[in-house]
Backbone as XML, in Angstrom:
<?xml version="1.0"?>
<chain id="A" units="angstrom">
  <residue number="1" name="UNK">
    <atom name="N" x="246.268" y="-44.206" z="148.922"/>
    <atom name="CA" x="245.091" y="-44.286" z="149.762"/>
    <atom name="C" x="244.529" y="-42.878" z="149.927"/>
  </residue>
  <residue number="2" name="UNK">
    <atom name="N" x="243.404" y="-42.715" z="149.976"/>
    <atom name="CA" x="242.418" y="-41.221" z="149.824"/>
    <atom name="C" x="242.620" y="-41.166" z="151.618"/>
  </residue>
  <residue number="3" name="UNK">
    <atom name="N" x="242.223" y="-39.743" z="151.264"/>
    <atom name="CA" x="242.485" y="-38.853" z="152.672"/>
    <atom name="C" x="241.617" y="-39.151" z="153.672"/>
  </residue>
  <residue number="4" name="UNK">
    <atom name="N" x="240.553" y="-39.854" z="153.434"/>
    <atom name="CA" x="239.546" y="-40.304" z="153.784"/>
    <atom name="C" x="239.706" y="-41.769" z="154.855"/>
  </residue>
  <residue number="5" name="UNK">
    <atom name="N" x="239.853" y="-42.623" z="153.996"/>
    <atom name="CA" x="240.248" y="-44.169" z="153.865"/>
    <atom name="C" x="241.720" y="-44.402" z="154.877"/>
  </residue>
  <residue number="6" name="UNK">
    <atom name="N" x="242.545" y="-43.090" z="155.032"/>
    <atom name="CA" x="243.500" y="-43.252" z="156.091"/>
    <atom name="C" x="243.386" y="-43.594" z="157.302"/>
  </residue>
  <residue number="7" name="UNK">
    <atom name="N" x="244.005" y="-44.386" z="158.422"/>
    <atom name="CA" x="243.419" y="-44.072" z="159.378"/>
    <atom name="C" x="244.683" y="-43.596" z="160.358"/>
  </residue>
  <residue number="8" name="UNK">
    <atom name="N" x="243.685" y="-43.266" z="161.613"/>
    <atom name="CA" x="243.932" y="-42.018" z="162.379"/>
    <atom name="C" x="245.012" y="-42.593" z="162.875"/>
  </residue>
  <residue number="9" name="UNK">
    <atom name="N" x="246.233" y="-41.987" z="163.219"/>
    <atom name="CA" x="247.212" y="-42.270" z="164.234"/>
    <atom name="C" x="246.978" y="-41.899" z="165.550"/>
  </residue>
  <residue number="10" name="UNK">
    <atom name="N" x="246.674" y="-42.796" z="166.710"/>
    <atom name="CA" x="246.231" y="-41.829" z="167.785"/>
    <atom name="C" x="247.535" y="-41.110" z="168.559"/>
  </residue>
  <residue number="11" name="UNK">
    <atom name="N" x="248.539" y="-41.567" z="168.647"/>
    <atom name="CA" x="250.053" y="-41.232" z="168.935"/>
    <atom name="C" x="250.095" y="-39.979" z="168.416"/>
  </residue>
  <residue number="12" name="UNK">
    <atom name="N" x="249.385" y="-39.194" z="167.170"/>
    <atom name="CA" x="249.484" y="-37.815" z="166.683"/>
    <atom name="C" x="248.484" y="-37.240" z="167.445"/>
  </residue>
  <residue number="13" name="UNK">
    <atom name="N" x="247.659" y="-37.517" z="168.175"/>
    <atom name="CA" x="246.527" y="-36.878" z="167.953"/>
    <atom name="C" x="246.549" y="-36.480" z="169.482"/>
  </residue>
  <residue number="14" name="UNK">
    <atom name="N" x="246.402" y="-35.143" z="169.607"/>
    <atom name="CA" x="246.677" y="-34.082" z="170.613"/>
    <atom name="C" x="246.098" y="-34.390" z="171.816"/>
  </residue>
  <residue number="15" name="UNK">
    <atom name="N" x="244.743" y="-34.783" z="171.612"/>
    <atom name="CA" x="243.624" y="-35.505" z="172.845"/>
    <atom name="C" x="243.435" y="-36.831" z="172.549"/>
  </residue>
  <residue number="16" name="UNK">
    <atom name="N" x="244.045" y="-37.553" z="172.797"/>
    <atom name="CA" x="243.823" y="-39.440" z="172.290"/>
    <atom name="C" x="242.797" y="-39.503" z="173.136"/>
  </residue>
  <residue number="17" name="UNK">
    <atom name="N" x="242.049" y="-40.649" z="172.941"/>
    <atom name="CA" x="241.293" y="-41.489" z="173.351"/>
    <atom name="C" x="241.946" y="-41.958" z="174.859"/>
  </residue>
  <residue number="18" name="UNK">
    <atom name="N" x="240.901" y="-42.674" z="175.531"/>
    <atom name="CA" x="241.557" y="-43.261" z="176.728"/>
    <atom name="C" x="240.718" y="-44.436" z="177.056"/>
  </residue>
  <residue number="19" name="UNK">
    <atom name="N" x="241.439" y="-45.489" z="177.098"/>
    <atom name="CA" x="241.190" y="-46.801" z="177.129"/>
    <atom name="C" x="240.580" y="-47.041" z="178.866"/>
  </residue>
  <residue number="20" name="UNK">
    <atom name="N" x="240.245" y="-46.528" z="179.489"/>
    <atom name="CA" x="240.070" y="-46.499" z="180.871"/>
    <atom name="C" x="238.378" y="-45.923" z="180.876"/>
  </residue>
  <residue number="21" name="UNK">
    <atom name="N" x="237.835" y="-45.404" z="179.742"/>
    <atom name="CA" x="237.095" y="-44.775" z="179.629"/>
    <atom name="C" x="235.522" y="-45.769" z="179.777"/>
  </residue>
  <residue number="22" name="UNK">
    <atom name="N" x="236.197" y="-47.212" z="179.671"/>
    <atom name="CA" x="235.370" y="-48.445" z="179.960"/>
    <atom name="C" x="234.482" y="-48.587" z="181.051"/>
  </residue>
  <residue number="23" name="UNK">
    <atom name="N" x="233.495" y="-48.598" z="181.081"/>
    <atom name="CA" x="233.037" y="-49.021" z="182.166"/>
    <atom name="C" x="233.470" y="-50.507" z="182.937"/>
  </residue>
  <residue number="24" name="UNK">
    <atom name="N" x="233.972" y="-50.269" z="183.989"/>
    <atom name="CA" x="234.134" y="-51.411" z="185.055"/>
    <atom name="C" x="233.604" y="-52.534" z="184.860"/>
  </residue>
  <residue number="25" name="UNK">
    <atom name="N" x="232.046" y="-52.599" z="184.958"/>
    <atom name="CA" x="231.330" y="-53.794" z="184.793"/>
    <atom name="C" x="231.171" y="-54.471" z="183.479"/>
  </residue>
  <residue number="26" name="UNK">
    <atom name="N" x="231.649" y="-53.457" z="182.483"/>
    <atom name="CA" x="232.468" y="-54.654" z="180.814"/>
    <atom name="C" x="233.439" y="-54.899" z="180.693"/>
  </residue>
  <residue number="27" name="UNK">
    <atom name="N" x="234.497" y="-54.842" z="181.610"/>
    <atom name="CA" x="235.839" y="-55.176" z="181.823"/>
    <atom name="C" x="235.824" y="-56.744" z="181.619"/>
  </residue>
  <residue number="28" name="UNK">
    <atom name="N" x="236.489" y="-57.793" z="180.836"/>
    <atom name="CA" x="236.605" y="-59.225" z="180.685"/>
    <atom name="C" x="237.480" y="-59.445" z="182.062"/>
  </residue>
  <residue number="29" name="UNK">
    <atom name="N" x="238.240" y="-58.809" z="182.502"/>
    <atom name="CA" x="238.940" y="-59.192" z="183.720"/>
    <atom name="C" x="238.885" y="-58.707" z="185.084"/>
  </residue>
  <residue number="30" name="UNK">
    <atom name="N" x="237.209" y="-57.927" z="185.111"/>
    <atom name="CA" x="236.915" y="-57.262" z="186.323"/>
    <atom name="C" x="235.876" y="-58.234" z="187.267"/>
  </residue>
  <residue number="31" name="UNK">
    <atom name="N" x="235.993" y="-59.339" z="186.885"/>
    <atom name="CA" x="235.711" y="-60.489" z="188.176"/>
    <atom name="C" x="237.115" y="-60.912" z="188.981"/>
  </residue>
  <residue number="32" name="UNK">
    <atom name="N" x="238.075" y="-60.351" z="188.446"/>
    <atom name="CA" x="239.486" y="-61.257" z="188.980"/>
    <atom name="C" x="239.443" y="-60.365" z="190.029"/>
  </residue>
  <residue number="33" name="UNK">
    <atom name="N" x="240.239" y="-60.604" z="191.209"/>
    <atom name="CA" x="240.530" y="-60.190" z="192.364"/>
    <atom name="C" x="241.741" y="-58.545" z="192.377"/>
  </residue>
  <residue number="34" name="UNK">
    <atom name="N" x="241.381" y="-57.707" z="192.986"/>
    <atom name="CA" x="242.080" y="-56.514" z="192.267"/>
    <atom name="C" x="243.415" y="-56.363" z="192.497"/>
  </residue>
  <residue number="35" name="UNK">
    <atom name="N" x="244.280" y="-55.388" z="191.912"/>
    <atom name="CA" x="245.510" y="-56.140" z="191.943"/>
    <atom name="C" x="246.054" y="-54.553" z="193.291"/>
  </residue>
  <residue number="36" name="UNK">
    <atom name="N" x="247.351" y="-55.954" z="193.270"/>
    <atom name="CA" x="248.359" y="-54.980" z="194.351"/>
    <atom name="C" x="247.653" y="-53.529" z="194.100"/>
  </residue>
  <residue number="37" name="UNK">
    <atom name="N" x="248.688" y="-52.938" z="193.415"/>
    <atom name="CA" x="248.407" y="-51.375" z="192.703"/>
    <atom name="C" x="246.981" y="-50.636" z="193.117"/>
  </residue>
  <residue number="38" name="UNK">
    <atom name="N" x="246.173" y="-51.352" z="192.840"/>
    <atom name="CA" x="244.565" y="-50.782" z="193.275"/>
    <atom name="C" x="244.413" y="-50.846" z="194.719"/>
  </residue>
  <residue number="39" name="UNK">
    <atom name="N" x="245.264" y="-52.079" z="195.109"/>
    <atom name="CA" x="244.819" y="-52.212" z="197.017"/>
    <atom name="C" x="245.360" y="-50.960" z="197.652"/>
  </residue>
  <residue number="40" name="UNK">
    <atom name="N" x="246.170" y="-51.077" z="196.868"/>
    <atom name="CA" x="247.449" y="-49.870" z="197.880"/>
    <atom name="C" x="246.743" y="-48.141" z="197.465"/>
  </residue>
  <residue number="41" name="UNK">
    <atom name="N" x="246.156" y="-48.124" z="196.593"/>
    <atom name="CA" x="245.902" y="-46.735" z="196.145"/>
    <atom name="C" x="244.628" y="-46.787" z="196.493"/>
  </residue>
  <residue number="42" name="UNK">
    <atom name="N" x="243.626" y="-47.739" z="196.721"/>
    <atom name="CA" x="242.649" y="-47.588" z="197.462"/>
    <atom name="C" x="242.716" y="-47.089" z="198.948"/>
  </residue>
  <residue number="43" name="UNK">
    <atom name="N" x="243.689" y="-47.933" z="199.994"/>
    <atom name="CA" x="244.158" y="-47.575" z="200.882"/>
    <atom name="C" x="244.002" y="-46.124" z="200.891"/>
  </residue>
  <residue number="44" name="UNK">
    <atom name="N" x="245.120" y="-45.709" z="200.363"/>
    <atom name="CA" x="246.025" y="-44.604" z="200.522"/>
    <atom name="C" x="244.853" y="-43.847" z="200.752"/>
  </residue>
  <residue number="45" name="UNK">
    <atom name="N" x="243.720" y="-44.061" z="199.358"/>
    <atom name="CA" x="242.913" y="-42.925" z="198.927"/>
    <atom name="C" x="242.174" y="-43.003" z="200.694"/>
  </residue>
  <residue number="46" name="UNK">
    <atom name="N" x="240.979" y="-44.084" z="200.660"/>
    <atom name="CA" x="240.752" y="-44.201" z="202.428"/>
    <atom name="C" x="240.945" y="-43.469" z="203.328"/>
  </residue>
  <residue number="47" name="UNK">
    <atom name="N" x="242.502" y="-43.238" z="203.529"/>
    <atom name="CA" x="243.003" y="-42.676" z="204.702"/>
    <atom name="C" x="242.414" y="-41.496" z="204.940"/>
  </residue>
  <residue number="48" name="UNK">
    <atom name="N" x="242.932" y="-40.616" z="203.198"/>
    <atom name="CA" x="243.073" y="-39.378" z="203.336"/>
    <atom name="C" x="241.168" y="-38.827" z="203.111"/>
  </residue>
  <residue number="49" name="UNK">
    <atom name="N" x="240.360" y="-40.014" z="202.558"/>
    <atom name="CA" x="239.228" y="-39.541" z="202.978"/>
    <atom name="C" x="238.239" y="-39.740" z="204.269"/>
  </residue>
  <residue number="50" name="UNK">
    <atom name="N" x="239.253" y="-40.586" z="205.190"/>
    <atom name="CA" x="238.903" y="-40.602" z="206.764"/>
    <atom name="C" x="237.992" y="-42.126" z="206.565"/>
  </residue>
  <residue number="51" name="UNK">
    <atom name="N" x="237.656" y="-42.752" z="205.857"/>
    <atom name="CA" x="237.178" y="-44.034" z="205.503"/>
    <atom name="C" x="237.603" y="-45.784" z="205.821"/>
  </residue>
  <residue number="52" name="UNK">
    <atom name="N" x="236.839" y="-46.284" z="206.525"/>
    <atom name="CA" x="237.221" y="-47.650" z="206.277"/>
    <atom name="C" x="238.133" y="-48.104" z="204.990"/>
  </residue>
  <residue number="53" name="UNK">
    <atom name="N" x="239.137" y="-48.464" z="205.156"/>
    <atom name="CA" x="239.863" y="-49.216" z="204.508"/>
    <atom name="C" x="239.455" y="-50.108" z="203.607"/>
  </residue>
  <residue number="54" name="UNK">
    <atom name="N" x="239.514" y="-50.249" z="202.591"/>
    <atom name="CA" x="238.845" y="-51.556" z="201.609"/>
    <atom name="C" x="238.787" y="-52.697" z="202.119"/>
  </residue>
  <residue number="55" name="UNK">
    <atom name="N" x="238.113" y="-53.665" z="201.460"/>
    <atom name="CA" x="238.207" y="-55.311" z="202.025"/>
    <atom name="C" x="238.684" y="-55.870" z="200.660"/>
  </residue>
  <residue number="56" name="UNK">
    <atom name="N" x="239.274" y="-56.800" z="201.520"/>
    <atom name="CA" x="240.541" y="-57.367" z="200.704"/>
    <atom name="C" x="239.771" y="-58.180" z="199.401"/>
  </residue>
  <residue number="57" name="UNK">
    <atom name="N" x="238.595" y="-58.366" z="199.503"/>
    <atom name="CA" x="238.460" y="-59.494" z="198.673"/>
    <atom name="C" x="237.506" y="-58.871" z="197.295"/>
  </residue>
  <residue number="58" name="UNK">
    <atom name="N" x="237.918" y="-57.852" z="197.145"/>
    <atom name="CA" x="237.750" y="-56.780" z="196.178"/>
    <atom name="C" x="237.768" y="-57.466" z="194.806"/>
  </residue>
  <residue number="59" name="UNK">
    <atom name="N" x="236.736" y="-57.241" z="193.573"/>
    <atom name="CA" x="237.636" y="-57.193" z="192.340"/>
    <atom name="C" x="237.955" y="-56.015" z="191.279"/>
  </residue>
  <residue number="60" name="UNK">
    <atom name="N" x="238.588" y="-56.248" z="190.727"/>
    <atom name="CA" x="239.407" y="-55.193" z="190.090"/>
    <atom name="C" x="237.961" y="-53.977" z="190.082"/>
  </residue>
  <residue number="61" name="UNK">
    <atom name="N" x="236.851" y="-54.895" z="189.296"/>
    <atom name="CA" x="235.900" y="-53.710" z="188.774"/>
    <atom name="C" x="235.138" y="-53.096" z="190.210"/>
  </residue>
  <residue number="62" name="UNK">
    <atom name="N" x="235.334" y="-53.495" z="191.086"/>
    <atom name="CA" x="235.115" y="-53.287" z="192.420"/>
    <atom name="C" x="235.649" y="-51.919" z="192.621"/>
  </residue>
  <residue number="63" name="UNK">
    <atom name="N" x="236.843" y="-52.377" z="192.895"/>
    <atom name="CA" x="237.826" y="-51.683" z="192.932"/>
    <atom name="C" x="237.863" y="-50.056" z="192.059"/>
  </residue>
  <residue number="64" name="UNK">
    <atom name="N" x="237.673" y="-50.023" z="191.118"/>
    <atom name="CA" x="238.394" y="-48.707" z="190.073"/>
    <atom name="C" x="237.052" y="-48.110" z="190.936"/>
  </residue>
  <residue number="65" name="UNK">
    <atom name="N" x="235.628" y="-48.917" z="190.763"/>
    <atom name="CA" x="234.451" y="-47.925" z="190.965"/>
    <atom name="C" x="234.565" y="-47.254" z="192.495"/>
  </residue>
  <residue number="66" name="UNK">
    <atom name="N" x="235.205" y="-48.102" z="193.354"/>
    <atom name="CA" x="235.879" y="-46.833" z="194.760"/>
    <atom name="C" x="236.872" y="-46.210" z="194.292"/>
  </residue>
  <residue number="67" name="UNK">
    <atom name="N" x="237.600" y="-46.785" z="193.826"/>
    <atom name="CA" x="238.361" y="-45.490" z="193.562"/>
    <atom name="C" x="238.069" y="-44.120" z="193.092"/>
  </residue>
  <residue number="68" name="UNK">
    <atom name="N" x="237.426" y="-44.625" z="192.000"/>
    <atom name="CA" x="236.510" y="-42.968" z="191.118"/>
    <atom name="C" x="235.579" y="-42.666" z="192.159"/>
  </residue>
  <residue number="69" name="UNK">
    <atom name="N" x="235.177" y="-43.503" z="193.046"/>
    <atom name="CA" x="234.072" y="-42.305" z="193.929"/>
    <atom name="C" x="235.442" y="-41.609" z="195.149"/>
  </residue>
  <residue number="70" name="UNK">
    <atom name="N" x="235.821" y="-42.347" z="195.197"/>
    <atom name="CA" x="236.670" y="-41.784" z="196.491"/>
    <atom name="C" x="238.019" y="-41.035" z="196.031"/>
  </residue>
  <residue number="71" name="UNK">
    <atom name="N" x="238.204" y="-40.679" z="194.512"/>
    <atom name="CA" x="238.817" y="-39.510" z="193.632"/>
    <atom name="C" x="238.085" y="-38.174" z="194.210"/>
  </residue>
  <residue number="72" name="UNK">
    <atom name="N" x="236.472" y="-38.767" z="193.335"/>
    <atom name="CA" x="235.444" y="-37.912" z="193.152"/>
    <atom name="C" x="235.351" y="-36.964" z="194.995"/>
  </residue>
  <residue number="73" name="UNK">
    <atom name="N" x="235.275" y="-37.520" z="195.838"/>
    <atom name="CA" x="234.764" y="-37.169" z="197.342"/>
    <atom name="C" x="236.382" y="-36.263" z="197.547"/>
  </residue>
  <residue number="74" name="UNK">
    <atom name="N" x="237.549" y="-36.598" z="196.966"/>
    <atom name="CA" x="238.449" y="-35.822" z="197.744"/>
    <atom name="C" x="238.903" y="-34.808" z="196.673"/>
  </residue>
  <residue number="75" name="UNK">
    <atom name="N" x="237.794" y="-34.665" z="195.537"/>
    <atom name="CA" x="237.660" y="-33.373" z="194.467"/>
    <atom name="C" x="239.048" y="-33.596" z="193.656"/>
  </residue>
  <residue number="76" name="UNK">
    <atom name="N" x="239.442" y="-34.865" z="193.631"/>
    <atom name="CA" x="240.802" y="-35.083" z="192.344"/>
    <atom name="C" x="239.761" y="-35.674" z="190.385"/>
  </residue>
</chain>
């Protein structure tokens, strides 16, 4: 196979790609309700930015997009 026609291993590759890089609202499973993991790290995040607490009835794609703002607000 030509050097060309190979393809990339991303496991080698120093800066991989990142599958997270999705936007929220094309997620196939960001109508489902968000999971444990997101409630609790939403929380957490909340606290420490002095914020109402999430509402429970969140979905996932709900969810990541507070999270990245409320990353973004506590400069992580």
């Amino acid at each position: 196979m030509a050097q060309s026609q190979q393809h990339e291993n991303p496991k080698l590759d120093p800066n991989p790609g990142s599958n997270t890089q999705k936007d929220p609202d094309d997620w196939v499973s960001g109508d489902e309700p968000m999971t444990g993991a997101q409630a609790s790290y939403l929380t957490t995040l909340s606290e420490e930015a002095h914020e109402d607490p999430p509402p429970e009835n969140l979905s996932k794609a709900e969810a990541s997009k507070r999270i990245d703002a409320l990353k973004e607000k506590l400069g992580r």
